[in-house]
N, C-alpha and C positions, 0 to 999 in steps of 0.2 A: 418025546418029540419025534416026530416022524422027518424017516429020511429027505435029503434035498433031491429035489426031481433036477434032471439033468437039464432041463431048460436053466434053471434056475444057477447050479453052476457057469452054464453058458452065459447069463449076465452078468455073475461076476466077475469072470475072464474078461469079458467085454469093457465092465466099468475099468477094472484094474489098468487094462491097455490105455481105453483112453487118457485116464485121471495121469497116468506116464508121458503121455503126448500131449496134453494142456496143462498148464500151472492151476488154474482154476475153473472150477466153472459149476453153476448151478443146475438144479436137482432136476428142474425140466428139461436143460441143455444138454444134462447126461441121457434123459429119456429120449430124446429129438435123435442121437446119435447112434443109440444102443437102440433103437424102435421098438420099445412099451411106454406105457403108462406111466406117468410120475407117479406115482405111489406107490407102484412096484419098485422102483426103486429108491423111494425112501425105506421101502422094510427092507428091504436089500442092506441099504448102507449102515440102517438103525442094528439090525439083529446079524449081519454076518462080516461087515467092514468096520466097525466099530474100532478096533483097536488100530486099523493104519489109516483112518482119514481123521481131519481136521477139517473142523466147521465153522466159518465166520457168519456169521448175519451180520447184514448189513440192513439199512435204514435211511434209506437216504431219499429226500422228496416224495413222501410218502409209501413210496415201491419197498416191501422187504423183501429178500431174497437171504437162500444160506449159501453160499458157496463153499465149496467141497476142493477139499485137494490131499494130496496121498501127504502124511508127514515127512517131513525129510529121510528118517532113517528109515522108513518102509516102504521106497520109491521102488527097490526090487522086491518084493514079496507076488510070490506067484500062486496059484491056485492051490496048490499042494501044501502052504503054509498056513493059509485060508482056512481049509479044508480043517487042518491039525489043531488050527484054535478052536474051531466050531466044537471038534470031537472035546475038547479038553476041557472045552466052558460046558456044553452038556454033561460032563461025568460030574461039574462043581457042584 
């Protein structure tokens, strides 16, 4: 696996903060705020937030949406903890 380019850390610093500052919100809404592409950060949240968000989809009048939000006990997790799972799940 090749290293994380520093933009890249830079969104997850960004998502972290937010996702701290709203209870919820979906995956476009994080994009609209953090300024990329949703789908950057779905691979964002799929491959390096994984272990501190929590995912609901929802389904309601036809609209689906996933909304995102940090789990209770990983409300403080900082980049540097991030960081340390990433390295730990590559060595797995």
């Amino acid at each position: 696996m090749r290293p994380i380019s520093q933009r890249t850390l830079a969104r997850i610093q960004k998502i972290l903060d937010l996702l701290r500052n709203v209870d919820q919100l979906h995956i476009r809404g994080i994009a609209r705020f953090i300024g990329c592409h949703h789908v950057s950060v779905a691979r964002i949240l799929e491959s390096y937030l994984d272990n501190v968000i929590d995912i609901r989809e929802i389904d309601q009048f036809g609209i689906r949406a996933k909304l995102i939000s940090l789990k209770p006990d990983k409300r403080e997790t900082t980049l540097d903890d991030v960081i340390h799972y990433i390295e730990v799940k590559r060595r797995i």
